[in-house]
VEXSEKE-165733 format. One record per residue (C-alpha): x, y, z; residue in three letters. Coordinates in steps of 0.1 Angstrom, whole numbers. Example, Ala and Ser with C-alpha at 12.3 -4.5 7.8 and 13.67 -1.06 7.14 Angstrom:
! residues 2
[[123; -45; 78]; 'Ala'];
[[137; -11; 71]; 'Ser'];
! end
This chain:
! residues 309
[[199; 263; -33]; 'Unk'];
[[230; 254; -53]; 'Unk'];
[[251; 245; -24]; 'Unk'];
[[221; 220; -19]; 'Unk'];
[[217; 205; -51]; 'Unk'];
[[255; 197; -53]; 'Unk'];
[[254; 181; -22]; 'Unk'];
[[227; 162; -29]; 'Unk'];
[[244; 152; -62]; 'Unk'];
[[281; 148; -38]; 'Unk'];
[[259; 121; -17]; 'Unk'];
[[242; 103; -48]; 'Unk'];
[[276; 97; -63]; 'Unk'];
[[286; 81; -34]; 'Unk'];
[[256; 59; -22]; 'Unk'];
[[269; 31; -48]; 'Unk'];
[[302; 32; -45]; 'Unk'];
[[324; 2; -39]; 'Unk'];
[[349; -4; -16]; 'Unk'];
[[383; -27; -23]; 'Unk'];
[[362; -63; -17]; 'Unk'];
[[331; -46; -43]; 'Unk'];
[[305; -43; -15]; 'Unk'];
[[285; -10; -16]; 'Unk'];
[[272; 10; 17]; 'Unk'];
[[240; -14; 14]; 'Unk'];
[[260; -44; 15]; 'Unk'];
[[278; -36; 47]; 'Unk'];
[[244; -25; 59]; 'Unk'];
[[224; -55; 49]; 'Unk'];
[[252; -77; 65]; 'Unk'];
[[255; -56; 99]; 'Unk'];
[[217; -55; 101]; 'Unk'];
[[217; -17; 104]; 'Unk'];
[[177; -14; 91]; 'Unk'];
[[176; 21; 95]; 'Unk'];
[[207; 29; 76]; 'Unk'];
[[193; 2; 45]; 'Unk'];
[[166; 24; 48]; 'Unk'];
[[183; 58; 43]; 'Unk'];
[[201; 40; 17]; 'Unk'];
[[175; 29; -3]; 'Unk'];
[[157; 63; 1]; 'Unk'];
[[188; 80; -16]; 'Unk'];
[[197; 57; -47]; 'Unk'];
[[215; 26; -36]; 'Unk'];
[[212; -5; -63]; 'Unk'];
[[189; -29; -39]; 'Unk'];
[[200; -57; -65]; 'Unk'];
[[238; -51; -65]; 'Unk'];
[[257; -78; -62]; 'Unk'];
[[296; -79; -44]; 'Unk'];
[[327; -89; -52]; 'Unk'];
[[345; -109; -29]; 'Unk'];
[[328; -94; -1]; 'Unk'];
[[310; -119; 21]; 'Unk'];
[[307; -145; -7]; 'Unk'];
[[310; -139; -40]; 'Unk'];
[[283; -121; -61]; 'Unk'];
[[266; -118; -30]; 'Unk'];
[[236; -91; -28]; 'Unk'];
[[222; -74; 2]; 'Unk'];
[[196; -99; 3]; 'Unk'];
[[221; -129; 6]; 'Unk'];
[[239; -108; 31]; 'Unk'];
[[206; -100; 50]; 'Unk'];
[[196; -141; 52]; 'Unk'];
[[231; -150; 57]; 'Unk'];
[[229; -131; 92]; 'Unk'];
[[193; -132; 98]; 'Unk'];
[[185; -99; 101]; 'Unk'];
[[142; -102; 95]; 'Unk'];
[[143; -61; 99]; 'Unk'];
[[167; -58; 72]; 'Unk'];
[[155; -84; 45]; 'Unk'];
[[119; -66; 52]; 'Unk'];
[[137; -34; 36]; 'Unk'];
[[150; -47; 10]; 'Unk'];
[[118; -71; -2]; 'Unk'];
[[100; -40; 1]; 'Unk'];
[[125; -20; -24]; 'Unk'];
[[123; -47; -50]; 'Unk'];
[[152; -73; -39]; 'Unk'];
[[150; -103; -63]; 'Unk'];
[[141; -132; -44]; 'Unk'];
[[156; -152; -70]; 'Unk'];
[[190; -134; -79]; 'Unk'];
[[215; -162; -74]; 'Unk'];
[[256; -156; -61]; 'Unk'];
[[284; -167; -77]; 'Unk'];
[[280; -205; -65]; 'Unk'];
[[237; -202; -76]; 'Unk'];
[[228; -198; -44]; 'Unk'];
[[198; -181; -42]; 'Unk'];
[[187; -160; -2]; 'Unk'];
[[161; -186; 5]; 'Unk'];
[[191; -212; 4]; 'Unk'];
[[212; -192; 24]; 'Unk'];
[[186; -184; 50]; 'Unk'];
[[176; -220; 53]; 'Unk'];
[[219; -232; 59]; 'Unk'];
[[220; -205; 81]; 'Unk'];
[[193; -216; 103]; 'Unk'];
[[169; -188; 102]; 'Unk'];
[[134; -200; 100]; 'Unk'];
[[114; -164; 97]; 'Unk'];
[[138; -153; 65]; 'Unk'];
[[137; -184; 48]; 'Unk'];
[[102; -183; 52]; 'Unk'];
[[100; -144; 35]; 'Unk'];
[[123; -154; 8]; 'Unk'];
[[108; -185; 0]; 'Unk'];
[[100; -181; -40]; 'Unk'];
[[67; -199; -36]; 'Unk'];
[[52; -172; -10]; 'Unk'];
[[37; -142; -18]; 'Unk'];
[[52; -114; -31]; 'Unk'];
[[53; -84; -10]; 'Unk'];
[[44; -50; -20]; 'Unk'];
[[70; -32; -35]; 'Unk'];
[[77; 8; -25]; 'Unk'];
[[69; 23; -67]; 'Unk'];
[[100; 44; -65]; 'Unk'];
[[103; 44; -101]; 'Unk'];
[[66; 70; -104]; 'Unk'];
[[77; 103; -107]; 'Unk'];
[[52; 118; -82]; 'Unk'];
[[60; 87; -59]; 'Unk'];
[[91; 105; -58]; 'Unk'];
[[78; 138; -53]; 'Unk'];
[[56; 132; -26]; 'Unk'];
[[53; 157; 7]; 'Unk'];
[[67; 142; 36]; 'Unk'];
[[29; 137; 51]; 'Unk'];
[[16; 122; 20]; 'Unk'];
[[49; 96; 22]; 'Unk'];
[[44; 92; 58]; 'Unk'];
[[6; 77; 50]; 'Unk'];
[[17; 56; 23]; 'Unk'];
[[44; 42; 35]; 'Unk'];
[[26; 34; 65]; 'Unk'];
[[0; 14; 43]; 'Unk'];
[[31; -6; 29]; 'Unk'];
[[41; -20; 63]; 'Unk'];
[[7; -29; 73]; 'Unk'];
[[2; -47; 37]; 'Unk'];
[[35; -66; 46]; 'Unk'];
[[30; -70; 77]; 'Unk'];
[[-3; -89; 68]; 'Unk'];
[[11; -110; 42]; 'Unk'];
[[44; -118; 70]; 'Unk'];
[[15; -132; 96]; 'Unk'];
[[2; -155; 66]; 'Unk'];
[[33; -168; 62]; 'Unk'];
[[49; -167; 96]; 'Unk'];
[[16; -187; 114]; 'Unk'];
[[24; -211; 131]; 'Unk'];
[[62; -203; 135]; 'Unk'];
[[81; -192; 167]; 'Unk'];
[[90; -162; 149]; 'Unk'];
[[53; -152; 144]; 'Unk'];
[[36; -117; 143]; 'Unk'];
[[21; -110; 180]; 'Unk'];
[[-19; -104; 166]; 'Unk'];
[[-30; -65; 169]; 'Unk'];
[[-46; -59; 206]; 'Unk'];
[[-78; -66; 212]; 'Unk'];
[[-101; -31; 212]; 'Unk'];
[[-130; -26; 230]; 'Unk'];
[[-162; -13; 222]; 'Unk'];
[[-157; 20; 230]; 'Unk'];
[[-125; 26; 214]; 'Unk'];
[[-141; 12; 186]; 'Unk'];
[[-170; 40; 182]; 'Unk'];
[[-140; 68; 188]; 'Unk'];
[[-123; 59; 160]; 'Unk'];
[[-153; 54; 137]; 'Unk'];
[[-161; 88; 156]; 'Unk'];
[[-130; 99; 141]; 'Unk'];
[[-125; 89; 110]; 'Unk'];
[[-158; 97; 103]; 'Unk'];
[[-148; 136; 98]; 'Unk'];
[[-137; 122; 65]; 'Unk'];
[[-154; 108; 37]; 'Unk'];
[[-152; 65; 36]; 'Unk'];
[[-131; 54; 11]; 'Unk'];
[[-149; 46; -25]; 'Unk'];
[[-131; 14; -29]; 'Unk'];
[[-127; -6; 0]; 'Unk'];
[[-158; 10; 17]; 'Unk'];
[[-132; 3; 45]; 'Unk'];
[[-112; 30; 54]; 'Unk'];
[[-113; 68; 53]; 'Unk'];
[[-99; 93; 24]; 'Unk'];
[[-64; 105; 33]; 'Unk'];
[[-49; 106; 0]; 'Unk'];
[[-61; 134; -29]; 'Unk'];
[[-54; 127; -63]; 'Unk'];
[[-41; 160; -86]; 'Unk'];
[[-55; 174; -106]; 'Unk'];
[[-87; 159; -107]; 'Unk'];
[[-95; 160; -68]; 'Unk'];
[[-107; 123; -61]; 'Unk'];
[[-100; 107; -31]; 'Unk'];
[[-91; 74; -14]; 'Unk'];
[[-78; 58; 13]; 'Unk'];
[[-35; 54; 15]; 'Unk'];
[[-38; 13; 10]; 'Unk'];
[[-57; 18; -18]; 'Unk'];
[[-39; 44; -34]; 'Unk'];
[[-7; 18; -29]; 'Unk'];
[[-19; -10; -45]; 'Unk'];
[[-29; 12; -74]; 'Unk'];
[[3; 20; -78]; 'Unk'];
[[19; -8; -70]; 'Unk'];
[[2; -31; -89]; 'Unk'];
[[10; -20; -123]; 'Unk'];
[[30; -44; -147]; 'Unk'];
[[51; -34; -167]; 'Unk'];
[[41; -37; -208]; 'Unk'];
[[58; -74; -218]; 'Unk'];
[[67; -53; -255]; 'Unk'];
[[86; -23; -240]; 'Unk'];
[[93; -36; -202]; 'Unk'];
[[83; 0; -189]; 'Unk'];
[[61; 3; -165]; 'Unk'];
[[25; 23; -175]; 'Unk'];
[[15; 53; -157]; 'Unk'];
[[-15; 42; -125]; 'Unk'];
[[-44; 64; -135]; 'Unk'];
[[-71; 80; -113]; 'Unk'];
[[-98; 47; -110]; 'Unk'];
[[-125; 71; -110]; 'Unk'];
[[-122; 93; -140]; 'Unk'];
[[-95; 75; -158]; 'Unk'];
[[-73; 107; -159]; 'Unk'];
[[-33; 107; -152]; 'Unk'];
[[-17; 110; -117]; 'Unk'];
[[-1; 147; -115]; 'Unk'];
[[3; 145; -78]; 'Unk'];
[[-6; 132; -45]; 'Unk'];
[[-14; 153; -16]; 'Unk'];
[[-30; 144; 21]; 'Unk'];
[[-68; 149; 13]; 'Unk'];
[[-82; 176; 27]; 'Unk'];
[[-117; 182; 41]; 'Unk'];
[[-140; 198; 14]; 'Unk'];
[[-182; 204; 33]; 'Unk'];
[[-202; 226; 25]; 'Unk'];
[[-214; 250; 61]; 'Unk'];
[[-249; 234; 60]; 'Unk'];
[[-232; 196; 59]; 'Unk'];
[[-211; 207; 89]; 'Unk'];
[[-240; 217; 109]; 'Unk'];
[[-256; 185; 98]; 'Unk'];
[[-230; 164; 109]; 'Unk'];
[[-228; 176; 143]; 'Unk'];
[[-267; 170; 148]; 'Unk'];
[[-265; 134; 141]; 'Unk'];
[[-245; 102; 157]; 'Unk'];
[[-213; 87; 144]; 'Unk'];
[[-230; 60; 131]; 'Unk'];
[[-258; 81; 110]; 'Unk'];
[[-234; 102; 95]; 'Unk'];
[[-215; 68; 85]; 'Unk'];
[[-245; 53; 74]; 'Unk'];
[[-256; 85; 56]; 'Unk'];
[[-221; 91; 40]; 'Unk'];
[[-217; 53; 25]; 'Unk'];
[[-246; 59; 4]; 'Unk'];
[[-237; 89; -13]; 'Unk'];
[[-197; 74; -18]; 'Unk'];
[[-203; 72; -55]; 'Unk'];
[[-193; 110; -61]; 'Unk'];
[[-188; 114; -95]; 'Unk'];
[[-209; 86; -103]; 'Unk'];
[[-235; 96; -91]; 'Unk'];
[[-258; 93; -126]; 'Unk'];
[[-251; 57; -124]; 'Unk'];
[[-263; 54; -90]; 'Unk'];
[[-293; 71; -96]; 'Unk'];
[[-298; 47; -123]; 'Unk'];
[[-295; 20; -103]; 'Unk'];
[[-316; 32; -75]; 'Unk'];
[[-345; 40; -95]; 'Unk'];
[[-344; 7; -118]; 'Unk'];
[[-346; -6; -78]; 'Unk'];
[[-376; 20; -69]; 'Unk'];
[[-398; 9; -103]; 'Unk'];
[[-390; -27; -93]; 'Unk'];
[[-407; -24; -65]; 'Unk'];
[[-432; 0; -73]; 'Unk'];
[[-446; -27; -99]; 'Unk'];
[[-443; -54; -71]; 'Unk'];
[[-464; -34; -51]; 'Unk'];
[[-488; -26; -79]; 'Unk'];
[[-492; -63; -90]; 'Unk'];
[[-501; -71; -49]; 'Unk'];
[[-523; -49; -47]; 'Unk'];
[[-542; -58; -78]; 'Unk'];
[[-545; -96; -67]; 'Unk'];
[[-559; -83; -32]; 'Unk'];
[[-584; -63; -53]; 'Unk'];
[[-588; -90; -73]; 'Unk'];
[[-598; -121; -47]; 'Unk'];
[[-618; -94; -28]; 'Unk'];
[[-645; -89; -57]; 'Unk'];
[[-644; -126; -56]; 'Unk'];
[[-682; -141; -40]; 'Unk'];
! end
């Protein structure tokens, strides 16, 4: 275990370090277009901001270096770490200007400070950071498509746009509501199943939702830290974040294999409310009197125009 941990600490120490020209590991990364390598980078520690010495061109950053050699892969890592879009080299040149010198349409595009900002990876939460390789796996996942969806807004109508996701028929359709309906339907976006659990509390929600919530957290304008994403259903803090897990009673189980795909979805999206539950029932019965008195008032007109002569 020791042997580990000063490893790891061996590596951190020199994920940043500079070489004689003041580039880091990233920079050489960024500017080769290695992607996966930005990515192992980025995973360990490397400053996705740094800027270089009088490597490339001065006061470069990995982002410059990135748009410089058109490396889309590459400048999608590092947007997705936090690279500042406006960071400017030594000469105040920002990527979106180096990019558009250079040529390459699809970065400029990305880097462009009036497009939409991507999703950043929340490195900075302490249970981001100490999430199981599964429960990564899923949100990371998430992150791409959310990119990926704000790249084909932006890319339309270029040559370098996304190709559109295949066309699925019918049936493949029904199997995957099939499957994903062995889970419970996402609270929030009503869209997507529950994959991710949120400790200690229990609640569930899908992984895109769970990444917006924490990505979308600014930080406090009075002490530039970033507040703590809390659980949207009972307001209580983020401990964890684990694959959800499959929680039915024996009876539901038996249930759900009685009825169709489509029931059990049906059934399932109206009890989604969970924990509140009292303010469904609130709601449904305000619904239920509302008609009840509806029905009461037609009925006494028809009694009404029948006693007529």
């Amino acid at each position: 275990m020791r042997s580990q941990l000063w490893r790891c600490r061996g590596f951190a120490r020199f994920v940043n370090v500079r070489d004689d020209t003041g580039a880091t590991p990233l920079h050489l990364a960024a500017r080769q277009g290695w992607r996966r390598c930005v990515h192992v980078l980025l995973e360990n520690g490397a400053i996705v901001s740094a800027s270089s010495g009088a490597f490339g061109f001065p006061g470069s950053t990995p982002l410059h270096l990135a748009a410089r050699g058109g490396n889309l892969d590459c400048v999608r890592q590092l947007l997705s770490w936090g690279a500042d879009r406006l960071q400017r080299d030594s000469v105040g040149r920002i990527p979106y200007e180096v990019a558009v010198k250079r040529g390459h349409v699809a970065c400029a595009a990305l880097l462009n400070p009036s497009s939409a900002e991507p999703l950043v990876w929340p490195s900075a939460l302490k249970f981001i950071s100490e999430l199981e390789p599964d429960a990564k796996s899923l949100l990371e996942a998430a992150l791409m498509e959310a990119n990926r969806e704000r790249e084909r807004r932006i890319l339309k109508g270029t040559k370098n746009a996304l190709p559109s996701p295949p066309h699925h028929d019918d049936g493949a359709h029904d199997t995957a509501i099939a499957e994903a309906s062995d889970a419970e339907v996402c609270s929030i976006c009503f869209e997507q199943a529950c994959s991710i659990e949120v400790r200690e509390c229990g609640h569930q929600m899908c992984s895109a939702c769970t990444l917006a919530l924490c990505c979308h957290a600014k930080p406090n304008p009075a002490t530039q830290s970033q507040p703590l994403p809390t659980c949207p259903f009972c307001r209580g803090g983020i401990a964890r974040l684990v694959v959800a897990t499959r929680t039915r009673a024996g009876h539901d189980d038996e249930r759900d294999k009685l009825e169709s795909p489509r029931h059990r979805r049906s059934r399932r999206s109206m009890n989604l409310s969970g924990d509140a539950g009292s303010t469904s029932s609130t709601l449904m019965g305000s619904i239920a009197s509302s008609i009840g008195k509806m029905g009461r008032r037609r009925t006494d007109s028809s009694e009404q125009v029948d006693d007529k002569p």
